[in-house]
N, C-alpha and C positions, 0 to 999 in steps of 0.2 A: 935583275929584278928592278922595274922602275918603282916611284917613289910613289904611284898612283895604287900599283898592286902591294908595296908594304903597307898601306894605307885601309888597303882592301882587306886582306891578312888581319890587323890588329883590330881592322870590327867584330871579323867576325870570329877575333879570340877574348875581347875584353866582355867581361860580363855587364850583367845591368847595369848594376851600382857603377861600374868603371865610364861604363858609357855615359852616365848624366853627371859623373864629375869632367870626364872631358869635355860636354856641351856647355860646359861656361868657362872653358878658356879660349874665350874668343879673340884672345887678341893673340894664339897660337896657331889658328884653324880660318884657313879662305871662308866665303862663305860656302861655297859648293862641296868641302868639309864640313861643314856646320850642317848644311842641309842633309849630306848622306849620313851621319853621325846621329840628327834629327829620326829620320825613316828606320835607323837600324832600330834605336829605342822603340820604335812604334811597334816593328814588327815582332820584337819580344812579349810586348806588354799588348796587345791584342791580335798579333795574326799578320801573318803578311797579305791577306787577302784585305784586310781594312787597314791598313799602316798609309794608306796613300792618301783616304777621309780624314784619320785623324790625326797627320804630322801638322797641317798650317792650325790648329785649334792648339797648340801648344806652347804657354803661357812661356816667356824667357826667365822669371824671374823664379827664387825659390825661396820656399818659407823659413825652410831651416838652411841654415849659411853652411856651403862647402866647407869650409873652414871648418865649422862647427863638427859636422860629421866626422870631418877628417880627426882630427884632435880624439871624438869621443871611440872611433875606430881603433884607435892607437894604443889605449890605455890596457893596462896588461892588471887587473885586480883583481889581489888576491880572495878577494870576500864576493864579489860580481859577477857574473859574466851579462856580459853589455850584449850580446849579438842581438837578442830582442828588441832592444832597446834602439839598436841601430838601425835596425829594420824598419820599425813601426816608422823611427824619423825619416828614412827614405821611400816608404809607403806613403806619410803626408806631403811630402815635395812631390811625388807622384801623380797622387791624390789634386792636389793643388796648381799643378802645371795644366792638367788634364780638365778641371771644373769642377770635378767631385767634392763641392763644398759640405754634403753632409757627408762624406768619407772622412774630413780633413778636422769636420768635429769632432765626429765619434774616433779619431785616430788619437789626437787631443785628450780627448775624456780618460783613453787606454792607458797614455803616457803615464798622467796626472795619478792614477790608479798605480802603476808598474812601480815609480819610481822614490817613495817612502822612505822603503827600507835601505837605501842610499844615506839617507838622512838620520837613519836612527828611530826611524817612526814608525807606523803600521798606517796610517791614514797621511794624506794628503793636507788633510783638516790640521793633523797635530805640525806637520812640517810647519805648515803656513802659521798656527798657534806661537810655535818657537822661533821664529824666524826675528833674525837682526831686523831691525828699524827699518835700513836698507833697505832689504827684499821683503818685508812682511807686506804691504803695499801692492807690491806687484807677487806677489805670490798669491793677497788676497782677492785680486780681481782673477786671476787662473781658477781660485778655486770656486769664487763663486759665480762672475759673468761666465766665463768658457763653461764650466760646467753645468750651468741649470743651461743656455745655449744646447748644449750637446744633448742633455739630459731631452730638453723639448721634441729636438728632431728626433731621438730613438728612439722613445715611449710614447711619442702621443699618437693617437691609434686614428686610420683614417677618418677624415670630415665630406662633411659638404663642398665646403670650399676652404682651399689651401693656397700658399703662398710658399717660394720656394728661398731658401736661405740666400743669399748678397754674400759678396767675398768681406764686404765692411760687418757681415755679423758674426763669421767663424775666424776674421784671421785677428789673433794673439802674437801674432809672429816674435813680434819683440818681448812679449812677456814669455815666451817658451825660449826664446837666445838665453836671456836671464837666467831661466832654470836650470838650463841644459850647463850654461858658463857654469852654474854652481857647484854641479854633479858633476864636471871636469875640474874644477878646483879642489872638490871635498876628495875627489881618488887621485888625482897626484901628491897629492900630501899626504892621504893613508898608505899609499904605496911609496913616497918619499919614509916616511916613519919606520914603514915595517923594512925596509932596506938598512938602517940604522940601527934597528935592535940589535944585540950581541946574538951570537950561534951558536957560543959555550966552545968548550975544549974537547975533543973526543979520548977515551981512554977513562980511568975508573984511579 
């Protein structure tokens, strides 16, 4: 088997999410990898019949940092399960690669809603109320810039005349790293604690 058809084989066994973490190891992958690696993505995510219009419209950069994913994919909590959560943040890098800037709000607005009860809270509002010095700042520009933003494009009901959302008015990028960092700090440590509690003795 040459090294071109191993190559062929593991596209077309890596799934989505596997494929847009391998498209930014670029300094793993020629570019003529890069490129079929590019097409495979496309024809998941719209069809192979349009994968060929929309592979060159596809942004290099991502909102939420591989890393980031990686880490929040990882976490084994016992009070969570993350999959949603995982999801939604490779929905926006999706979203975001692709142009779908009012996707990438209202994916945004989802998070900000989803993730609370992480925190102890039921609203976003009370997270961002309680929050250290630190992040209360940038938790209060998520709650309130990003979301009356997102709130505008999903509620407001056709006009006369429209104007269409800028990458400069939906992307938070680094105020969602922040958040995401936190929610990966707050479950390593609960799941550090709850390994540490005693299991008692068995017998009577």
């Amino acid at each position: 088997m040459t090294d071109q058809e191993s190559f062929e084989d593991k596209l077309n066994r890596w799934t989505l999410s596997e494929l847009k973490i391998e498209r930014t190891k670029k300094n793993i992958y020629g570019e003529r990898k890069l490129s079929r690696i590019e097409t495979r993505i496309a024809e998941l995510e719209f069809g192979t019949r349009n994968a060929a219009v929309v592979v060159h419209k596809v942004r290099d950069d991502l909102y939420i940092a591989t890393a980031r994913l990686e880490n929040l994919g990882k976490l084994q909590s016992p009070q969570f399960d993350l999959r949603r959560l995982v999801r939604m943040c490779e929905e926006i890098n999706s979203s975001w690669q692709h142009g779908n800037l009012i996707a990438v709000a209202a994916l945004t607005r989802i998070v900000l809603d989803h993730v609370p009860p992480i925190f102890g809270y039921l609203t976003f509002g009370q997270v961002t109320a309680n929050a250290s010095r630190s992040l209360k700042a940038i938790f209060e520009s998520l709650e309130q810039s990003s979301r009356k933003i997102s709130d505008s494009l999903i509620h407001q009901t056709i006009r006369k005349k429209e104007t269409l959302p800028t990458e400069q008015m939906v992307n938070c990028s680094q105020n969602m790293d922040v958040l995401l960092a936190e929610i990966v700090r707050i479950l390593e440590e609960q799941t550090h604690n709850s390994s540490l509690q005693p299991t008692g003795f068995a017998g009577g």
